[in-house]
C-alpha positions in Angstrom: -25.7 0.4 38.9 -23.4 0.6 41.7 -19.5 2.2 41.7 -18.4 -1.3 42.5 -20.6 -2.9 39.6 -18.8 -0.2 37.3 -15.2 -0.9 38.6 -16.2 -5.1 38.2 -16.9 -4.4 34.3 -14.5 -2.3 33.6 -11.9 -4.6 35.4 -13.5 -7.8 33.0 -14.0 -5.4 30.3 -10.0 -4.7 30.3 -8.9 -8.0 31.2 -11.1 -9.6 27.9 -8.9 -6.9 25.9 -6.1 -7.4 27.2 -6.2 -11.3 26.5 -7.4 -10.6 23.1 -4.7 -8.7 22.6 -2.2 -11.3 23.8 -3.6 -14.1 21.8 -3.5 -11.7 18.4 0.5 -10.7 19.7 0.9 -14.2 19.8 -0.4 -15.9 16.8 1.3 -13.0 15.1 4.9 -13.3 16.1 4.4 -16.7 15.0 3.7 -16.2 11.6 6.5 -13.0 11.4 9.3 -15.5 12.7 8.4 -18.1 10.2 8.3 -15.9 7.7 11.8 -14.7 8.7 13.2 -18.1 8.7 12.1 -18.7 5.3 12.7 -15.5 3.5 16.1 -14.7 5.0 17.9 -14.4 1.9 21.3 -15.3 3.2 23.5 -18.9 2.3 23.3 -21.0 5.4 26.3 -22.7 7.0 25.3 -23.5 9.7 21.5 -22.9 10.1 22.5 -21.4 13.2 21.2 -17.7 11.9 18.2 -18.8 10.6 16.9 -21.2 14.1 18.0 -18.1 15.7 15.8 -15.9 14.2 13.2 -15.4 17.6 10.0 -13.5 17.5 8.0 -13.1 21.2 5.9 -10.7 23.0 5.6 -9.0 26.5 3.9 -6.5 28.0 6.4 -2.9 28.6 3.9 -1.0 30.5 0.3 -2.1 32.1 -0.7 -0.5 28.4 2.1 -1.3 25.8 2.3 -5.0 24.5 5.5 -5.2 22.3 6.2 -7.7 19.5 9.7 -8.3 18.6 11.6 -10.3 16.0 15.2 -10.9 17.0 18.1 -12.6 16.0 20.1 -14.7 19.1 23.1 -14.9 17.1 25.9 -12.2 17.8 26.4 -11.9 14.3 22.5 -11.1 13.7 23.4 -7.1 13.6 26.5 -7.5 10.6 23.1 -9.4 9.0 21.0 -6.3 9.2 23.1 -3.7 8.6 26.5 -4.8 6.5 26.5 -4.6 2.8 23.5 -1.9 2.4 21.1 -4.1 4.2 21.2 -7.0 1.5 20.6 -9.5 4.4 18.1 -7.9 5.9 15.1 -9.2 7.3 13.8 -8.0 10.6 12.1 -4.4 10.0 10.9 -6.2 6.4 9.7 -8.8 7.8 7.4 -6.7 10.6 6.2 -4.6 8.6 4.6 -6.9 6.2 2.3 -7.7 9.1 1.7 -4.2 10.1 -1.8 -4.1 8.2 -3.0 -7.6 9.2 -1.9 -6.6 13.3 -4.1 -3.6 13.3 -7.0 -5.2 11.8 -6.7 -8.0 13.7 -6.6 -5.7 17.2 -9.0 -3.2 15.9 -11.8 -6.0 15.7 -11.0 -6.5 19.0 -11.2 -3.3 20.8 -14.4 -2.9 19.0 -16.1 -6.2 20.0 
């Protein structure tokens, strides 16, 4: 096998992970900002806290894929962090998915 032949598989190789990857990032935030949304444990007024309540992904680095859950309301932080975190839901939230994320990628860095 030839260095090119070696560089070809290792380039499809990486990009079949890294798309794997993606899709489980993905399909994950989804189900940690619905979550969110319906556990949040605070008395709507609005609604405007809860619909703002935004999970995505992107990639930091060539090898770091982040997953975020965020709120887009300026008062998202008092949520968090006033009245001993009573209102919190973000880190909660993640880190009920922590297990079923690395799973998830673990089956597919060993496929």
């Amino acid at each position: 096998m030839s260095l090119e032949q070696v560089l070809s598989n290792l380039e499809k190789w990486h990009q079949e992970k890294r798309a794997g990857c993606e899709a489980i990032a993905r399909n994950i935030t989804g189900k940690i900002q619905k979550k969110a949304r319906k556990e949040a444990i605070w008395q709507d007024r609005s609604g405007d806290a809860r619909k703002g309540l935004m999970g995505g992904t992107q990639w930091d680095s060539f090898t770091a894929l982040i997953i975020y859950l965020a709120h887009s309301m300026e008062y998202g932080p008092y949520l968090e962090l006033c009245n001993d975190g009573k209102y919190a839901i973000i880190e909660k939230t993640i880190n009920s998915f922590r297990k079923e994320l690395y799973d998830s990628l673990k089956r597919v860095m060993n496929a």
